[in-house]
C-alpha positions as CSV (number, residue, x, y, z in Angstrom):
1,X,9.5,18.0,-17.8
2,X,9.7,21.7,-16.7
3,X,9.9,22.8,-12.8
4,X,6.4,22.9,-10.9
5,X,5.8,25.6,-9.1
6,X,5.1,25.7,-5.5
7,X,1.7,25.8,-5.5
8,X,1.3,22.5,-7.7
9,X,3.6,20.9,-5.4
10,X,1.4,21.6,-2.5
11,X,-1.3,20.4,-4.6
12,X,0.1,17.2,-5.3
13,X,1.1,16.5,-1.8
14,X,-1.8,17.2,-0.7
15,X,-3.2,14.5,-2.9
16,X,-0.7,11.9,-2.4
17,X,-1.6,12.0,1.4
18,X,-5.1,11.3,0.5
19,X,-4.4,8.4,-1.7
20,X,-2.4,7.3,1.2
21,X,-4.9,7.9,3.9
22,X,-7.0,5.6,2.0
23,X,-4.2,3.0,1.1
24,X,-5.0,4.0,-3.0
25,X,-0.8,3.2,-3.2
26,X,-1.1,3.5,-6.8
27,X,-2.8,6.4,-7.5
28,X,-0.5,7.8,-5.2
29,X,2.7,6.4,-6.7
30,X,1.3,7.7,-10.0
31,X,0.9,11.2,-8.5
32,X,4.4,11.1,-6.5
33,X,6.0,10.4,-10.3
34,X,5.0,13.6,-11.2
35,X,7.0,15.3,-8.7
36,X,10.7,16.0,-10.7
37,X,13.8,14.1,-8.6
38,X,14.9,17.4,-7.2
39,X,11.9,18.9,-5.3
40,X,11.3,15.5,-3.7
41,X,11.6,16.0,0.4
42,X,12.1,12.8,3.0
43,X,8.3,12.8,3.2
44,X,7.4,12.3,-1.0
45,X,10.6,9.8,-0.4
46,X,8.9,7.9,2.3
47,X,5.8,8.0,0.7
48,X,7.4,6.4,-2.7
49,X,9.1,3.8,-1.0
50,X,5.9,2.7,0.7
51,X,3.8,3.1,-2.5
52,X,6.7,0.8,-4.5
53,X,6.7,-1.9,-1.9
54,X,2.8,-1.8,-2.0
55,X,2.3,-1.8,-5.4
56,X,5.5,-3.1,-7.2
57,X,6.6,-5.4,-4.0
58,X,10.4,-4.7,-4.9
59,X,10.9,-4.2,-0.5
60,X,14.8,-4.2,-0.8
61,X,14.8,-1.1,-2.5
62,X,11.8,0.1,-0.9
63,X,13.5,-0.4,2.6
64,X,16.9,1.4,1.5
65,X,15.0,4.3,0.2
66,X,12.5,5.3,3.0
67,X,16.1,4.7,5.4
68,X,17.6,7.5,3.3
69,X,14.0,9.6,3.9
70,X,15.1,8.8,7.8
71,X,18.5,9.8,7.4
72,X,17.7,13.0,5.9
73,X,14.8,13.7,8.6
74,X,15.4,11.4,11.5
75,X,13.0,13.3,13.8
76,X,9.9,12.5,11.6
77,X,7.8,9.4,13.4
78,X,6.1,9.7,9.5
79,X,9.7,7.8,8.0
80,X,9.3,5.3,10.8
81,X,5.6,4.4,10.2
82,X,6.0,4.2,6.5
83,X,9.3,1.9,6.7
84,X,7.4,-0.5,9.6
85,X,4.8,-0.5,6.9
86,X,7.0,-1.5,4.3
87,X,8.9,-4.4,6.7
88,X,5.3,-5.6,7.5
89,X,4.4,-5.9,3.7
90,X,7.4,-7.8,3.3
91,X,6.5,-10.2,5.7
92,X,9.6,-9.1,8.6
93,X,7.2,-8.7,11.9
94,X,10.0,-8.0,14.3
95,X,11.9,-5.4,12.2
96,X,8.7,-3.7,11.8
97,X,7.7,-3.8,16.0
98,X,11.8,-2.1,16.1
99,X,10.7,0.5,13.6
100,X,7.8,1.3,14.9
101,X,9.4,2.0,18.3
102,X,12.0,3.5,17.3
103,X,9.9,5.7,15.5
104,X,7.7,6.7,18.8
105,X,10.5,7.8,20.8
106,X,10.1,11.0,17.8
107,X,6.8,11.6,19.1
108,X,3.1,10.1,19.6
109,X,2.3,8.8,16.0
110,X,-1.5,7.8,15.9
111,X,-1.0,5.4,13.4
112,X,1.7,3.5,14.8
113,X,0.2,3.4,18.3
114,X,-3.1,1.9,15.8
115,X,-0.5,-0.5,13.9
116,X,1.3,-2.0,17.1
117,X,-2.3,-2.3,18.9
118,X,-3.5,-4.0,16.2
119,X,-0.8,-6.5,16.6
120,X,-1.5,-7.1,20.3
121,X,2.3,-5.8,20.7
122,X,2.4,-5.3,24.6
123,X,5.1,-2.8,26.3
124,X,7.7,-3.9,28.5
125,X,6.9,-4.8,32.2
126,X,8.2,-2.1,34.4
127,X,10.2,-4.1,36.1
128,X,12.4,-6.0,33.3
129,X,14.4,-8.1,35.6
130,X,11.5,-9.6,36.8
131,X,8.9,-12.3,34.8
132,X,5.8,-10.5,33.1
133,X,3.8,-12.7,35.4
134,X,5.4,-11.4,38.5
135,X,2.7,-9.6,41.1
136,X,5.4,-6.7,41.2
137,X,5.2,-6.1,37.4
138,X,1.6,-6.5,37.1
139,X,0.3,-4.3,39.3
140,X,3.4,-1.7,39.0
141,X,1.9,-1.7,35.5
142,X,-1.7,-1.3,36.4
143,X,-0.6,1.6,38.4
144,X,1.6,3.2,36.0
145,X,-1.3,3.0,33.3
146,X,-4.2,4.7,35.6
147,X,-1.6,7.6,36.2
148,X,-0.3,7.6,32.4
149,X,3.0,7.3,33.2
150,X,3.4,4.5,30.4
C-alpha cells in the first residue's frame, strides 16, 4: 500500500467519525483499515479499539489498545469515552463509571455526561463523611446545583 496523502487522511477521518456518530462500527473499522500503521494518531487508535470490541468483541485487546491511545494523549476526554465504551460492551459497569470520570476531569465531554446520565450514575454528596440521606448533604447539594458549582 503506498502513503496517503494528507488530504485523504482528513477525508477518511472525517468519515470514520460519521460512521461513529451513528454507531456504523463496521463501516468505520473498514475505513480505519485503510489508514497505513504509521499515520495512525491516539484518536484513529481509540476509534479502532472501540470499532474491534463492537464488531469483533475481542475486549482484551480492545482495552490494551485504546489505553496506549490514552497514554500517548492523556488529555483527550475522546480516549476515555471510547475505552468506558468498550468496558461497557464487555459487560464491566464499574470500570466503565472510573473511566468515564476519569475522563471528565480532561474536560466536559457531552457524551459521557449523556452515557453516565443514562445510567442514573449520581455524583458524590458534598459532604462524603456524611450519609447521602443526610439533610446537610441534600440540601448542600440542591444548593450547589442552582449555583453550578457541581
Amino acid at each position: 500500500m503506498s502513503e496517503m496523502s494528507q488530504s485523504e487522511l482528513v477525508q477518511l477521518g472525517e468519515e470514520i467519525s460519521q460512521h461513529l456518530g451513528s454507531r456504523d462500527y463496521t463501516a468505520a473499522l473498514a475505513a480505519i483499515q485503510q489508514i497505513p500503521l504509521s499515520a495512525r494518531t491516539p484518536l484513529v487508535l481509540s476509534a479502532d479499539a472501540l470499532c474491534m470490541a463492537a464488531v469483533k468483541g475481542s475486549y482484551k485487546s480492545a482495552v490494551s489498545l485504546c489505553h496506549e491511545a490514552i497514554k500517548k494523549d492523556p488529555k483527550t476526554a475522546e480516549h476515555y469515552y471510547r475505552q468506558g465504551r468498550i468496558f461497557l460492551l464487555a459487560g464491566r459497569r464499574k470500570d466503565a463509571i472510573w473511566v468515564f470520570r476519569m475522563g471528565l476531569r480532561h474536560g466536559r465531554h457531552k457524551e459521557i455526561l449523556e452515557t453516565l446520565a443514562a445510567m442514573g450514575i449520581r455524583r458524590q454528596p458534598p459532604l462524603n463523611f456524611l450519609p447521602r440521606s443526610n439533610p446537610l448533604n441534600k440540601y448542600l447539594g440542591l444548593l450547589l446545583a442552582k449555583l453550578n458549582l457541581r
